[in-house]
Backbone as JSON, one array per atom type, in Angstrom:
{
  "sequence": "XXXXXXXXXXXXXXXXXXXXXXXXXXXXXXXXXXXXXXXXXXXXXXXXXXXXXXXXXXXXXXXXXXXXXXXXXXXXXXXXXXXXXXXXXXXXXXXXXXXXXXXXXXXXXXXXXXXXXXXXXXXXXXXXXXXXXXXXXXXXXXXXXXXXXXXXXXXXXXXXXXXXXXXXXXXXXXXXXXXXXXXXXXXXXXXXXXXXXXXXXXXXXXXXXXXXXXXXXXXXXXXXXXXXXXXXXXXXXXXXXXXXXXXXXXXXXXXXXXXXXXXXXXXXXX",
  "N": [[0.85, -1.19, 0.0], [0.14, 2.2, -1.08], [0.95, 5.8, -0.84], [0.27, 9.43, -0.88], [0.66, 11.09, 1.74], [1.16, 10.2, 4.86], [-0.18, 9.83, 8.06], [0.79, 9.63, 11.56], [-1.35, 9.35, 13.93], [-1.73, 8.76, 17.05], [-1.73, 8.81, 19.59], [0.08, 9.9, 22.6], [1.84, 7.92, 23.44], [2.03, 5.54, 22.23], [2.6, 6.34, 19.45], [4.45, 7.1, 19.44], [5.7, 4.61, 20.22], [5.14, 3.58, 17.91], [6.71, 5.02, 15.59], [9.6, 4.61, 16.78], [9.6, 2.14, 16.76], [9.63, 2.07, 13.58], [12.06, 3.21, 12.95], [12.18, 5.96, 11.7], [11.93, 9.79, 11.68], [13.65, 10.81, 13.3], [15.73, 12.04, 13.9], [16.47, 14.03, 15.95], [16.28, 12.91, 17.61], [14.45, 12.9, 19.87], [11.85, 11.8, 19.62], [9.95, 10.46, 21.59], [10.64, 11.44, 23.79], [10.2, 13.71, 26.48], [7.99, 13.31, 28.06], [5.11, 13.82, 29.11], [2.34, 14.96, 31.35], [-0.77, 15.57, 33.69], [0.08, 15.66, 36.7], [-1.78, 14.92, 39.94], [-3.71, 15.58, 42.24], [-5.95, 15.44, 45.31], [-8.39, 16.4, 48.08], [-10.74, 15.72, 50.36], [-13.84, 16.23, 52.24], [-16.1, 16.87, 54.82], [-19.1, 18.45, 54.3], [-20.84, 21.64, 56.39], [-23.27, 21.44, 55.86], [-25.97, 20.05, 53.68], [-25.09, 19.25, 50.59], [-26.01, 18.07, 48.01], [-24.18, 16.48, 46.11], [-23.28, 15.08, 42.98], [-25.39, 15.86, 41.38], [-25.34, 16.29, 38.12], [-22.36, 17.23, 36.18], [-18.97, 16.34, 36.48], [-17.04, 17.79, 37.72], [-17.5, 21.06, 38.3], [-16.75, 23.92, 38.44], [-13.58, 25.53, 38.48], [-11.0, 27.0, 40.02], [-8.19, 29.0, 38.97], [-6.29, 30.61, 39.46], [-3.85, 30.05, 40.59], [-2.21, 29.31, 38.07], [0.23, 30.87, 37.51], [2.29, 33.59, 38.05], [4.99, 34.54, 40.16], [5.44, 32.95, 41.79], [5.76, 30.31, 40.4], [8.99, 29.96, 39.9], [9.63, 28.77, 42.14], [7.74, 26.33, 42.65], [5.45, 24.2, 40.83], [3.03, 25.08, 38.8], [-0.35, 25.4, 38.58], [-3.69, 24.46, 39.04], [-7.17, 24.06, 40.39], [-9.78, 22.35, 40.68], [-13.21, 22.52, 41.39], [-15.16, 20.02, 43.02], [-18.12, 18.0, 42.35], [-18.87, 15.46, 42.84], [-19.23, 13.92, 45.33], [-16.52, 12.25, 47.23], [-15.01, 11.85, 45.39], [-12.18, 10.28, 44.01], [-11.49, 9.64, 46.33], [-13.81, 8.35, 47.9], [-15.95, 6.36, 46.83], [-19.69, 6.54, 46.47], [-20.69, 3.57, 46.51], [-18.77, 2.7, 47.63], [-18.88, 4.2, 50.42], [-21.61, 3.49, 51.28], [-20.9, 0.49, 51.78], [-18.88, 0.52, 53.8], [-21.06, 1.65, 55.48], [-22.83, -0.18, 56.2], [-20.77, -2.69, 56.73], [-18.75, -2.0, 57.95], [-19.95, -0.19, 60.46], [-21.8, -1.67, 60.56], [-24.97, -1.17, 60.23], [-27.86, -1.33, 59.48], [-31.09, -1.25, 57.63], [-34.03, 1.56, 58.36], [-32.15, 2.77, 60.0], [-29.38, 2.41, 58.29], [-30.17, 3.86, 56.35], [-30.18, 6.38, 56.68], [-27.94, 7.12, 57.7], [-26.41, 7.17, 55.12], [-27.5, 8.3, 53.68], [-27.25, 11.21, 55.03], [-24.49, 11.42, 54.96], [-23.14, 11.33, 52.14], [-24.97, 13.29, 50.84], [-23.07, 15.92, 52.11], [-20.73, 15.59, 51.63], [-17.69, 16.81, 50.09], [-15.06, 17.53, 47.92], [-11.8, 18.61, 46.99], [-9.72, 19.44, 44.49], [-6.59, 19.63, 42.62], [-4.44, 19.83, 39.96], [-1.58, 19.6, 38.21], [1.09, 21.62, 36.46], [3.45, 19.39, 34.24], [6.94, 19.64, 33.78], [8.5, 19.71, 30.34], [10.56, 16.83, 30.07], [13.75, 15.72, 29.13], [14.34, 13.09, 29.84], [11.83, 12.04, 31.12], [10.4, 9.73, 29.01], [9.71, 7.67, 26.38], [10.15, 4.7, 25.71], [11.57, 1.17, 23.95], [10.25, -1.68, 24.63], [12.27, -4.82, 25.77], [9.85, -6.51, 26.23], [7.39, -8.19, 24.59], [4.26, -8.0, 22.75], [0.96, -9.69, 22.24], [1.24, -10.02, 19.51], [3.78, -10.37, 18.73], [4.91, -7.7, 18.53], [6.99, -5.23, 20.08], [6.55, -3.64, 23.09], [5.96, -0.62, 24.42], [8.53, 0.9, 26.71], [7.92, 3.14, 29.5], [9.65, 5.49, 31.2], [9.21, 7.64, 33.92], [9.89, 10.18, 35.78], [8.91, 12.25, 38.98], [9.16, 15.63, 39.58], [11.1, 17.64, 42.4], [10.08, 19.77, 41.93], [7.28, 19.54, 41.3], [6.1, 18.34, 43.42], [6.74, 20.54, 45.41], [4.09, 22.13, 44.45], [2.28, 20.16, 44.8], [2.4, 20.29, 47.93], [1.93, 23.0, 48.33], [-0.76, 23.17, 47.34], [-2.26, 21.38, 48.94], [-2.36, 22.85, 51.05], [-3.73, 24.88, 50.9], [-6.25, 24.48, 49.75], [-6.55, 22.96, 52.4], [-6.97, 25.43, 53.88], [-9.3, 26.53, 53.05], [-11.31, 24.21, 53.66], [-11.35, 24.89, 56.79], [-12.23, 27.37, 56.8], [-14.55, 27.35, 55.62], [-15.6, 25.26, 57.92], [-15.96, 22.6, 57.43], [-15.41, 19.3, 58.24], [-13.92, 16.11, 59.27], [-11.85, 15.48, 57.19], [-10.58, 14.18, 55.53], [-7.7, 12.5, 55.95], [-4.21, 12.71, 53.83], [-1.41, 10.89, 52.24], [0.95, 12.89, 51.94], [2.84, 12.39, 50.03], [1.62, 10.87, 48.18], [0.32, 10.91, 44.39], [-1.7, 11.22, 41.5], [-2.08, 10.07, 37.79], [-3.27, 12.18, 36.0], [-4.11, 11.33, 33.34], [-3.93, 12.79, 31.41], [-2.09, 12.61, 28.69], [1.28, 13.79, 27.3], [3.49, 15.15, 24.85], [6.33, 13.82, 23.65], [6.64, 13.6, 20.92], [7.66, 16.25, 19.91], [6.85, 19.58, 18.9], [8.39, 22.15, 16.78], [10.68, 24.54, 15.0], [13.0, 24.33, 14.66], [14.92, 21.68, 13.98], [16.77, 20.51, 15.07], [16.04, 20.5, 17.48], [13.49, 19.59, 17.63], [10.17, 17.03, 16.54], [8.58, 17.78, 15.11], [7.31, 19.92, 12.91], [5.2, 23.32, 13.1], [3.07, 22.71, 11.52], [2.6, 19.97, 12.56], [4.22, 18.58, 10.14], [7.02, 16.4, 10.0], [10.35, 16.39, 10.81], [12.07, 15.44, 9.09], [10.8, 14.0, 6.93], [9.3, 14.78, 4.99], [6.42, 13.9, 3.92], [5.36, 12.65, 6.07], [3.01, 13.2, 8.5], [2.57, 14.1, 12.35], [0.05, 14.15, 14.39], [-2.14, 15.57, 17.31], [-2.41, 14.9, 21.02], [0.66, 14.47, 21.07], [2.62, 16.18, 20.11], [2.61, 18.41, 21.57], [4.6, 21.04, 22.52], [5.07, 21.7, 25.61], [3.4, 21.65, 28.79], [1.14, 22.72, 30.15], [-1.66, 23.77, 32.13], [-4.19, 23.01, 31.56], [-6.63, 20.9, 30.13], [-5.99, 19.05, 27.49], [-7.79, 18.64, 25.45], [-9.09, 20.24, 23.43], [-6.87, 21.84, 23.1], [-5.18, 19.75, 20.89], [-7.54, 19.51, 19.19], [-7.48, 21.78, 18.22], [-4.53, 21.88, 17.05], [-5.02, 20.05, 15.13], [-6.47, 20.88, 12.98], [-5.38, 23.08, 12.82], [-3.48, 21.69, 11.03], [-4.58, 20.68, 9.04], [-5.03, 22.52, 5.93], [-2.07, 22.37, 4.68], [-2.23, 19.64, 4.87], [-3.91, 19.13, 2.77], [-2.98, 20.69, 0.83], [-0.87, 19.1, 0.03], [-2.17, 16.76, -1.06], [-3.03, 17.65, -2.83], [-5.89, 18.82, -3.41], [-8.49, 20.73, -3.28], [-9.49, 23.85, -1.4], [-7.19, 24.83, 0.5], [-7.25, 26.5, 2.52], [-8.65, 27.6, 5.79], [-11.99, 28.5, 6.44]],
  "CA": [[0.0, 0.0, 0.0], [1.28, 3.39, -0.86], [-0.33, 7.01, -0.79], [1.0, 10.49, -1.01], [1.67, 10.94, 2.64], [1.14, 9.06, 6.54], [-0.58, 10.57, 9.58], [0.28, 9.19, 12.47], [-2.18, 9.79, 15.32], [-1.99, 7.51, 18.17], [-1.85, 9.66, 21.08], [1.4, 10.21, 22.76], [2.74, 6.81, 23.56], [1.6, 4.73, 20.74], [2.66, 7.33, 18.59], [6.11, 7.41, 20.09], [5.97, 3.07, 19.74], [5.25, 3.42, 15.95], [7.76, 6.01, 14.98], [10.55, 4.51, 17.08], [9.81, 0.72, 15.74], [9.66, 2.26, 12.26], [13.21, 4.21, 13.14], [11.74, 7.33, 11.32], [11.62, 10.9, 12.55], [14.08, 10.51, 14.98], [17.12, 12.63, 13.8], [16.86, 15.32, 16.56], [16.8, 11.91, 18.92], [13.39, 13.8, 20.57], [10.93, 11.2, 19.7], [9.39, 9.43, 22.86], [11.4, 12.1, 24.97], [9.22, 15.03, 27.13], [6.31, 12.72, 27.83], [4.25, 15.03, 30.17], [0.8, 14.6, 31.87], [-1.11, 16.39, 34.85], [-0.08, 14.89, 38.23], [-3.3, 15.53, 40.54], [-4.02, 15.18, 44.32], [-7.23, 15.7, 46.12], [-8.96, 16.46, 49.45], [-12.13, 15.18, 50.67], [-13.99, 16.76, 53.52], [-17.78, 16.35, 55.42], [-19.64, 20.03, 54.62], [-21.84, 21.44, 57.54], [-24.81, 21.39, 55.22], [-25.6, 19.36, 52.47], [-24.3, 20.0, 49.15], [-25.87, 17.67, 46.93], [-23.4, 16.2, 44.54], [-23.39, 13.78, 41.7], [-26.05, 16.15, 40.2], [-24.76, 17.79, 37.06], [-21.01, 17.39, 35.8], [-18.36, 15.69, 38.23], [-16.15, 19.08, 38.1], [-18.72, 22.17, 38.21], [-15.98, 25.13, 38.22], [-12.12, 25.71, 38.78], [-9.64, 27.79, 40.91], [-6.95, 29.22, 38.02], [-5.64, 31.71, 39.81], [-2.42, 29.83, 41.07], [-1.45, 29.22, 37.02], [0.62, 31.75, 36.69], [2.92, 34.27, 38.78], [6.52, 34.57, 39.8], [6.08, 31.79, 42.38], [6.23, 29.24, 39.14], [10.35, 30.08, 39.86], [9.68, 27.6, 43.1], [6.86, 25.3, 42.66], [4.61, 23.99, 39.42], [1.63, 26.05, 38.02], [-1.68, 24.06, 38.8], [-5.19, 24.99, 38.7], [-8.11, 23.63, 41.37], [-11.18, 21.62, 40.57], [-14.24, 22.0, 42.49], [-15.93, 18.62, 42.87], [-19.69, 17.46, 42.29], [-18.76, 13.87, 42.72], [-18.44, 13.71, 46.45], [-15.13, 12.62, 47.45], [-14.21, 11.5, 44.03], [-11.64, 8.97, 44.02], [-11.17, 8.83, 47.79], [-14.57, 6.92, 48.66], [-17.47, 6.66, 46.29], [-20.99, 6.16, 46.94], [-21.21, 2.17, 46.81], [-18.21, 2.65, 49.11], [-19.93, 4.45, 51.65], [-22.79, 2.21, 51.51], [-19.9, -0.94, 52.41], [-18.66, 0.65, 55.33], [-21.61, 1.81, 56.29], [-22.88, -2.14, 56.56], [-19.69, -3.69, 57.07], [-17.82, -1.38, 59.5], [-20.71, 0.28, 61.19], [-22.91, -2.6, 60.97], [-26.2, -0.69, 59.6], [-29.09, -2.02, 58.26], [-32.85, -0.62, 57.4], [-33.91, 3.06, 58.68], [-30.35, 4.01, 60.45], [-28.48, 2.77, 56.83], [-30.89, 4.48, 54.65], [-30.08, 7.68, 57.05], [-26.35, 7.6, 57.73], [-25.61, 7.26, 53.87], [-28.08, 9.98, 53.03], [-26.39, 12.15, 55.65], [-22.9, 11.46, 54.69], [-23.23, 11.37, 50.37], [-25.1, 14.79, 50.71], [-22.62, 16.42, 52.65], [-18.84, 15.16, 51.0], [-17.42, 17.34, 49.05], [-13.23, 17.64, 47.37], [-11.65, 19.8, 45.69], [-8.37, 18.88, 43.64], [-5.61, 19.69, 42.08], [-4.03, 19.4, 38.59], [-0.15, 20.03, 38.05], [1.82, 21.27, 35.28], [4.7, 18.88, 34.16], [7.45, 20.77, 32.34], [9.14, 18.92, 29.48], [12.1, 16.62, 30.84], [13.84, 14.72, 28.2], [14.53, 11.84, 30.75], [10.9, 11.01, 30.54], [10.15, 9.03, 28.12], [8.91, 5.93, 26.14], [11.27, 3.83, 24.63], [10.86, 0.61, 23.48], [10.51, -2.73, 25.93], [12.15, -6.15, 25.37], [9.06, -7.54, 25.85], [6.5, -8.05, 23.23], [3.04, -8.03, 22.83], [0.82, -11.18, 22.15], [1.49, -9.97, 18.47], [5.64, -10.6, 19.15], [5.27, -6.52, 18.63], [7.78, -4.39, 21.17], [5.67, -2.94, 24.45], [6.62, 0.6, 25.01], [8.39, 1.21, 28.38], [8.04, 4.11, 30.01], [10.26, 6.17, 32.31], [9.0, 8.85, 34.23], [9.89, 11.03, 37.31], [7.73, 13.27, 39.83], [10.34, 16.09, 40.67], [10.26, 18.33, 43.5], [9.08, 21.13, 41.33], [5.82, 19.47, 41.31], [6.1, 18.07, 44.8], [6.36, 21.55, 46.3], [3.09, 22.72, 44.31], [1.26, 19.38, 45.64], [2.3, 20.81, 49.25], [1.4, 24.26, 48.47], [-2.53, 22.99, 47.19], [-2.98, 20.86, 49.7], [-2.51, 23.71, 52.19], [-4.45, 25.8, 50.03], [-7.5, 23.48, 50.15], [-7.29, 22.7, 54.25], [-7.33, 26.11, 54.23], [-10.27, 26.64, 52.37], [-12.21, 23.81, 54.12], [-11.33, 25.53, 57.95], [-13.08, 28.29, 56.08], [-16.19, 27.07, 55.62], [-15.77, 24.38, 59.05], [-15.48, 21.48, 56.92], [-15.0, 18.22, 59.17], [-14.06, 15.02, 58.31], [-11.3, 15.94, 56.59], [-9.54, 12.54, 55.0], [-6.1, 12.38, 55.73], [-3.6, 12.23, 52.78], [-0.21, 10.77, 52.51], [1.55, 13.83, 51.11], [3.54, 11.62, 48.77], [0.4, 10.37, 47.01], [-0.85, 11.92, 43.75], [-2.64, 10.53, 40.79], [-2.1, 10.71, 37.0], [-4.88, 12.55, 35.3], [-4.39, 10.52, 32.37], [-3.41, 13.77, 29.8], [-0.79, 12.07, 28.31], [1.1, 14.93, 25.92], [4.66, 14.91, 24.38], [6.74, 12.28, 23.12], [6.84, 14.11, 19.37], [7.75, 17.97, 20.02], [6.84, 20.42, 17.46], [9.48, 23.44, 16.92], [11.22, 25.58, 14.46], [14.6, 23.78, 14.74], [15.04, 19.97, 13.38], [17.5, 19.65, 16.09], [15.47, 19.91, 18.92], [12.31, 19.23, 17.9], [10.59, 16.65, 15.48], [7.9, 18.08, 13.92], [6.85, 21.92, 12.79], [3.95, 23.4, 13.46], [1.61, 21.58, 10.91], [2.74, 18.19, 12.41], [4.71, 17.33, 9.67], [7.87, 15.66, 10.03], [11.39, 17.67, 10.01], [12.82, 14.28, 8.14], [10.2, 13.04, 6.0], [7.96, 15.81, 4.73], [5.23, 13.22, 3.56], [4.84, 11.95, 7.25], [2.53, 13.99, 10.05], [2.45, 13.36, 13.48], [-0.67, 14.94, 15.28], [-2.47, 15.07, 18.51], [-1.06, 15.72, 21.88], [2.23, 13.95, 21.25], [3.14, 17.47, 19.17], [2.62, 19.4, 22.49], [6.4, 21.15, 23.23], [4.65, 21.95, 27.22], [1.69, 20.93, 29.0], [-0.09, 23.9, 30.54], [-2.64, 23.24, 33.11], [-5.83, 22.99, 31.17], [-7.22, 19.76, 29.5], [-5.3, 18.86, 26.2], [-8.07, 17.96, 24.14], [-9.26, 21.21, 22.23], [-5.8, 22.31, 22.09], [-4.69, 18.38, 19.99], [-8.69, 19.58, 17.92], [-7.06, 23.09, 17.11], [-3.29, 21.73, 16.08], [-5.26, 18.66, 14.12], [-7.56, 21.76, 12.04], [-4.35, 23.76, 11.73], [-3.18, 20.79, 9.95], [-5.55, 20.35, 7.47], [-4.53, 23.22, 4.69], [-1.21, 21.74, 4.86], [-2.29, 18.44, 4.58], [-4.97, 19.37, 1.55], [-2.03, 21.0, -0.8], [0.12, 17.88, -0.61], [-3.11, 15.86, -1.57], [-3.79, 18.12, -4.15], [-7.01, 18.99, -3.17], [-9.37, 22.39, -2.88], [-9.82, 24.31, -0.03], [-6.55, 24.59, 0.91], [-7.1, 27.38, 3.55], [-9.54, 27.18, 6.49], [-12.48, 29.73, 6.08]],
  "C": [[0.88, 1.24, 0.0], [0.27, 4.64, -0.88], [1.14, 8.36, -0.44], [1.75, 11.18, 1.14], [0.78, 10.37, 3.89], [0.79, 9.87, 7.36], [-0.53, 10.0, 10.28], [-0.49, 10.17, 13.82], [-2.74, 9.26, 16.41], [-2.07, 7.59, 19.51], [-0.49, 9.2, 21.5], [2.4, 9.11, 23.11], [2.28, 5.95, 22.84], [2.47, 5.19, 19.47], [4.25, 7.18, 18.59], [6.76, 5.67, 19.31], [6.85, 3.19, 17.9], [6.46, 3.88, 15.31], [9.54, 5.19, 15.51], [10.81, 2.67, 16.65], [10.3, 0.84, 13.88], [11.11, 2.9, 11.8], [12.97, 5.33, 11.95], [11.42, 8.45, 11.98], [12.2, 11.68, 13.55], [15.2, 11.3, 14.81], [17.86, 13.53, 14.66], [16.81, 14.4, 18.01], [15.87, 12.62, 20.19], [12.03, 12.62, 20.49], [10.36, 10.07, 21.09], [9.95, 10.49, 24.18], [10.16, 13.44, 25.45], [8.02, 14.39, 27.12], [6.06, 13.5, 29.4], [3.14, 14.13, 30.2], [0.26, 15.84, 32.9], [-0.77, 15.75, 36.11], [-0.88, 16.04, 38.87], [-3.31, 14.68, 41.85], [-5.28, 15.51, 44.78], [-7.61, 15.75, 47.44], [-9.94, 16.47, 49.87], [-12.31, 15.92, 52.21], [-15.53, 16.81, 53.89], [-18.11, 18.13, 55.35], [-20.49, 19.7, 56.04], [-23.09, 21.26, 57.41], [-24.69, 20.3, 54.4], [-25.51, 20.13, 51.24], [-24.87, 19.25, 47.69], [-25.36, 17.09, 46.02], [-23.84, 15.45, 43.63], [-24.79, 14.86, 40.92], [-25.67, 17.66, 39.26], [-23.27, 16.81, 36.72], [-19.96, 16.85, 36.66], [-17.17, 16.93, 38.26], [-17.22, 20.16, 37.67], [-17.74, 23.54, 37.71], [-14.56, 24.78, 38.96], [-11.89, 27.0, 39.13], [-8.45, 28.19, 39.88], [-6.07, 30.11, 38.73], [-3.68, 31.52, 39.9], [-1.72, 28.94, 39.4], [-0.35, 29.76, 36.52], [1.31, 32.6, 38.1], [4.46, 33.9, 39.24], [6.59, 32.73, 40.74], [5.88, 30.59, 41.63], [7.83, 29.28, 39.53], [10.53, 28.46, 41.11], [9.09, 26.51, 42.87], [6.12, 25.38, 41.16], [3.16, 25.11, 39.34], [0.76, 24.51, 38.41], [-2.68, 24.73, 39.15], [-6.35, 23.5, 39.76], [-8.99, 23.54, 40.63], [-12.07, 21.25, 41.39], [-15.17, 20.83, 42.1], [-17.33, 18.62, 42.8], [-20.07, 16.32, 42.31], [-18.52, 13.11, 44.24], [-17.46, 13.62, 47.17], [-14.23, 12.05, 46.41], [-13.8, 10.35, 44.09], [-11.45, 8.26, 45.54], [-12.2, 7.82, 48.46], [-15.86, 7.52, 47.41], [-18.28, 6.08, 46.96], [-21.19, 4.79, 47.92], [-20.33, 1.98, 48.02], [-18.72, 3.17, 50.59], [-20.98, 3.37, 52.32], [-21.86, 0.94, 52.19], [-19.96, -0.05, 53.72], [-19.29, 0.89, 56.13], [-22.2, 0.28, 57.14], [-22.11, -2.78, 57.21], [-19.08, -3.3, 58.39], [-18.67, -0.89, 60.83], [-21.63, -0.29, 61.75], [-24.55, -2.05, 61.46], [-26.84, -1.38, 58.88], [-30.6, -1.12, 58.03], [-32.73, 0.88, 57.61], [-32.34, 3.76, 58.77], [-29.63, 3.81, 59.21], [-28.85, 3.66, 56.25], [-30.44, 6.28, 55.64], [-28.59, 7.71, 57.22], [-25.95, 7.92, 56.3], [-26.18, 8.3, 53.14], [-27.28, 11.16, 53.43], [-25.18, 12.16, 54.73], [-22.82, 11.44, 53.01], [-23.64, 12.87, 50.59], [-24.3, 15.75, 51.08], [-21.05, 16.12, 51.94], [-18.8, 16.22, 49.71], [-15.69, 17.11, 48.5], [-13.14, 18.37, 46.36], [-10.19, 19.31, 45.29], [-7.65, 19.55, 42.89], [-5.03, 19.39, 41.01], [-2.76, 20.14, 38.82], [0.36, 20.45, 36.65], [3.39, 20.74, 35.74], [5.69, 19.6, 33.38], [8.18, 19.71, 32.03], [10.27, 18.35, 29.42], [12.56, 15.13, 29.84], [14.2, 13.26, 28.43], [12.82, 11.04, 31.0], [10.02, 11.0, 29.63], [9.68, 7.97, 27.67], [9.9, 6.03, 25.36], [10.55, 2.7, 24.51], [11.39, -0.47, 24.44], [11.17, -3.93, 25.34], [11.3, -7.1, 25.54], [8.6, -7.29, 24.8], [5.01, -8.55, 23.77], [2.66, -9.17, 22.45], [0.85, -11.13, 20.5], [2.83, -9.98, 18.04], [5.96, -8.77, 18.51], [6.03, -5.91, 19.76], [7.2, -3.94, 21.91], [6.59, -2.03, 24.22], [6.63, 0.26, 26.5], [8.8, 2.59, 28.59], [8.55, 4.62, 31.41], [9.77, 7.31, 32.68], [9.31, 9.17, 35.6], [9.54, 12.11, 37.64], [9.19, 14.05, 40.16], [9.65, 16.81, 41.69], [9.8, 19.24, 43.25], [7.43, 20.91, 41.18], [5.77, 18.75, 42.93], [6.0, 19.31, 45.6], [5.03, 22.06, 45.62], [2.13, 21.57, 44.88], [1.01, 19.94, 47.12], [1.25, 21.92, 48.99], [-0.37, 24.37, 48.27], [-2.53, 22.27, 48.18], [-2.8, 21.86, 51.22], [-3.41, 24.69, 51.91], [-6.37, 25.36, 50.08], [-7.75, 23.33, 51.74], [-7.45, 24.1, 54.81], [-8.74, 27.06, 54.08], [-11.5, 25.66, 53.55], [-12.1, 24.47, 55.95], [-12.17, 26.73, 57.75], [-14.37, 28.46, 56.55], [-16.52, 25.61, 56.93], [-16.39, 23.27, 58.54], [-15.16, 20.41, 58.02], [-14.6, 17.0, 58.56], [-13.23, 14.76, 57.47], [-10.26, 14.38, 56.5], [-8.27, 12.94, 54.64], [-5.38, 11.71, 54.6], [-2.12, 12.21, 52.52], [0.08, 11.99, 51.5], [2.48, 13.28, 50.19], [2.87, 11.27, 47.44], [0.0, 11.45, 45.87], [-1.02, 10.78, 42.86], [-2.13, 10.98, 39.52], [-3.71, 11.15, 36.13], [-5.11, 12.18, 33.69], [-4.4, 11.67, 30.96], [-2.23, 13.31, 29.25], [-0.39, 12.92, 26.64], [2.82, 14.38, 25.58], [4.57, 13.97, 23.55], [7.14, 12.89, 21.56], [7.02, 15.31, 19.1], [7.47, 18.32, 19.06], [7.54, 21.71, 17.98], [9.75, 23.5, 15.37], [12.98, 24.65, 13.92], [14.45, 22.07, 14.62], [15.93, 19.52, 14.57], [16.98, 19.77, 17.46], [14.14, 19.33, 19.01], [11.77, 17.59, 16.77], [9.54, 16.69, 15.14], [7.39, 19.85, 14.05], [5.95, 22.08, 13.28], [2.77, 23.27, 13.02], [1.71, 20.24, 11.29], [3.15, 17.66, 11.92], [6.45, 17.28, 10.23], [9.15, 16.62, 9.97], [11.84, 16.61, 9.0], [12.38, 14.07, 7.34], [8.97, 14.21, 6.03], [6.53, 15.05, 4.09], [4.62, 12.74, 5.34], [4.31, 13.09, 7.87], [2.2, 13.08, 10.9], [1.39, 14.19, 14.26], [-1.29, 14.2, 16.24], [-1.58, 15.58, 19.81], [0.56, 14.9, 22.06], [2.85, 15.31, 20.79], [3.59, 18.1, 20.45], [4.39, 19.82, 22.91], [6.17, 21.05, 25.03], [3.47, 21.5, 27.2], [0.87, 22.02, 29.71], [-0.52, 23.55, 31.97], [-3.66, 23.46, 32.83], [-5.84, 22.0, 30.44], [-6.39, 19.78, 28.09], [-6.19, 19.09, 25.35], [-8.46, 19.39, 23.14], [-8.4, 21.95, 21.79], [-4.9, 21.34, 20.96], [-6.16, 18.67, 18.95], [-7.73, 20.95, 17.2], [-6.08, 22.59, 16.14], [-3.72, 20.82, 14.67], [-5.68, 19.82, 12.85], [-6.27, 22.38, 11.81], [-3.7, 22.99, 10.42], [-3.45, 20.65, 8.42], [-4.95, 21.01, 6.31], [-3.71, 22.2, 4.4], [-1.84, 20.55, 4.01], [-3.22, 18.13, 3.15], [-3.9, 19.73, 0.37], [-1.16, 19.99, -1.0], [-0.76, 17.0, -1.02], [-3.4, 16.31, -2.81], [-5.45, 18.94, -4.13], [-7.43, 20.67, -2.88], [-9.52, 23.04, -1.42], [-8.65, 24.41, 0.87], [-6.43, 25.62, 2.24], [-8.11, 27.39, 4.33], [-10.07, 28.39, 6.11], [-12.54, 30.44, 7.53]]
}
């Protein structure tokens, strides 16, 4: 099979696989390197009222404020998510309901009232991190193989303390928030613990320069001008806002681009 030119778009570690099995792309020795994400923490706490959750959206509104300012020189940029999901990942619903049974040893009226109480009343609020672009992690490729004797990507990554001091700094930021409003209940959290929020960006930089990056800013290729690579593997940084409508914009910048090497009409967006 042949065709005028190749998109890959596999999202940022797939993407990384393909390119580095195929040894294409790779000249600036950047491919699979700066794999970013959001590391995310949370804090659960008993309001004095009830609050309702689970109806509507499981994040309602965000905290941006701490994106931005000089103290980025110390700690990561990261942005707060108010919850509508109770305590999120720390205990859902059906969990409640267990312990209320199991640990508390509830049944009939008093269950059907402790778990009302305690669901209406949980709230958390959370945390999102930015990672900045560290060419140590990465996806390379595994000596195992898949059940298709294909290569597993393995991935290296490390939490530094540039995002370790902004986990501190939100989770003081939050207990200070729930003392606020006399919040109780407040679920203790190993300060080591966070979570990935599953934005998985890098791995395929886009830049200006062939030697640091390895693709422009239509996605294609510095090596192989028939190949694009889009999606958030392109991303050079990760921000602290959701990837996906900035991997819809870069895909639409694409397009022209990708229309005059097809040949095709419309080569400019309207």
């Amino acid at each position: 099979m042949t065709g005028k030119i190749v998109v890959v778009a596999a999202h940022a570690i797939e993407t990384a696989k393909l390119l580095l099995l195929s040894s294409v792309a790779n000249s600036s020795d950047q491919v699979g390197r700066n794999l970013m994400d959001h590391l995310q923490g949370q804090l659960a706490a008993t309001f004095p009222e009830p609050l309702y959750p689970f109806r509507g959206p499981p994040t309602i509104c965000g905290i941006d404020v701490f994106r931005d300012g000089s103290a980025r020189s110390s700690r990561a940029a990261f942005r707060m998510s108010v919850g509508n999901d109770g305590w999120g990942l720390i205990e859902g619903p059906y969990a409640t309901l267990w312990n209320a049974v199991h640990r508390d040893g509830l049944l009939g009226a008093a269950l059907r009232e402790q778990v009302r109480d305690r669901i209406t009343r949980q709230f958390r609020l959370s945390y999102s991190t930015e990672v900045l672009p560290d060419p140590q992690n990465r996806v390379s490729l595994s000596t195992q193989v898949d059940g298709l004797g294909i290569r597993r990507p393995k991935i290296h990554f490390r939490v530094s303390d540039y995002n370790r001091a902004a986990f501190s700094f939100a989770r003081d930021i939050i207990q200070r928030i729930f003392d606020r409003v006399g919040a109780t209940d407040v679920v203790p959290v190993d300060p080591a613990r966070y979570s990935s929020a599953n934005h998985i960006m890098g791995t395929a930089r886009m830049g200006v320069d062939p030697a640091t990056s390895v693709v422009d800013v239509d996605g294609r290729s510095h090596d192989h001008p028939s190949l694009f690579v889009l999606g958030p593997s392109m991303f050079p940084t990760a921000g602290t806002a959701n990837p996906t409508l900035t991997a819809v914009a870069l895909a639409l910048r694409a397009l022209p681009a990708l229309r005059r090497d097809l040949g095709l009409p419309g080569a400019t967006l309207a």
